[in-house]
C-alpha positions as CSV (number, residue, x, y, z in Angstrom):
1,X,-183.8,73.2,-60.7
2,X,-187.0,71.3,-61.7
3,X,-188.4,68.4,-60.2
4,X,-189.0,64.9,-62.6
5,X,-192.1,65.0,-63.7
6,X,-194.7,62.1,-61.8
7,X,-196.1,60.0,-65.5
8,X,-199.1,59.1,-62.7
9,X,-200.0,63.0,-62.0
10,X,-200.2,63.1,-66.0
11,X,-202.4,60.3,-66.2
12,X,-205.0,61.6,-63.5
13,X,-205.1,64.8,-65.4
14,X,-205.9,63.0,-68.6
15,X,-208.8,60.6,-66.8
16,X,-210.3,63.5,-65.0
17,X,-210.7,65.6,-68.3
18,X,-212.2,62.5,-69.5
19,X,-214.4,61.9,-67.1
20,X,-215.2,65.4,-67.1
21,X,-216.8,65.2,-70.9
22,X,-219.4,62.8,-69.5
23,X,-220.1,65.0,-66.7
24,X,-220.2,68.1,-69.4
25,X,-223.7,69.0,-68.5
26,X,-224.5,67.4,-64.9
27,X,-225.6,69.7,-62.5
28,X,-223.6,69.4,-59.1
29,X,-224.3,70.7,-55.8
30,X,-220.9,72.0,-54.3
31,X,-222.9,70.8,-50.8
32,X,-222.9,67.2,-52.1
33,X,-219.7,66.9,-53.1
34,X,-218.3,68.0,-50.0
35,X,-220.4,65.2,-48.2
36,X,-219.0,62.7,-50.5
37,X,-215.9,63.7,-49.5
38,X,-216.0,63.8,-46.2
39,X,-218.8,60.9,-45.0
40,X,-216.8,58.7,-46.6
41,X,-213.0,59.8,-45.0
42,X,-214.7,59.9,-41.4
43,X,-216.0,56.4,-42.1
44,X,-212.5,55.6,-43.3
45,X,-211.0,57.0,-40.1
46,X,-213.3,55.5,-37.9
47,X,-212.5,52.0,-39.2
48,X,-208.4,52.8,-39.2
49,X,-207.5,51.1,-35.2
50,X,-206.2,54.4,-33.5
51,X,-202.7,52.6,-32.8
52,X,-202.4,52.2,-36.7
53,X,-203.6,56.1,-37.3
54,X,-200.9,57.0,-34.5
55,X,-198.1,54.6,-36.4
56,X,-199.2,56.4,-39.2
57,X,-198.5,60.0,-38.1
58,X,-195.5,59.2,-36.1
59,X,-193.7,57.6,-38.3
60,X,-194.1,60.6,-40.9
61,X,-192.5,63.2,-38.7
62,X,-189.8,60.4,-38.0
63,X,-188.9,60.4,-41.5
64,X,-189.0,64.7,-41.8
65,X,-186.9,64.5,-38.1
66,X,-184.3,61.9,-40.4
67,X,-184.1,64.1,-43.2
68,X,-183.5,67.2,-41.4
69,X,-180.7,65.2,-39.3
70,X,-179.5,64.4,-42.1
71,X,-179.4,68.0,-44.1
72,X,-177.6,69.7,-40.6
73,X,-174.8,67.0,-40.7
């Protein structure tokens, strides 16, 4: 059975090809892109208060340990 279709993933599809055209003939460094990735999450996860991250994790695997309750019931 298929999934419904997410209008937002379409929409992010359609901005990155447009942002792409003005990008056409920019030269990137596959280096710098993963430092702008990754400088910026570490500073993100730095500033997160650990008992927030922890909340954050937790209460994912409380919601998979929900849905699997409720799938062997």
């Amino acid at each position: 059975m298929g999934e419904a279709q997410n209008p937002f993933r379409d929409w992010v599809s359609f901005g990155g090809y447009f942002l792409s055209q003005f990008l056409r003939d920019m030269k990137l460094n596959a280096d710098f892109l993963w430092y702008f990735h990754v400088i910026p999450s570490l500073i993100f996860f730095i500033y997160i208060p650990h008992s927030k991250l922890l909340h954050i994790f937790t209460f994912s695997v409380t919601i998979f340990a929900d849905r699997q309750k409720e799938l062997t019931q």
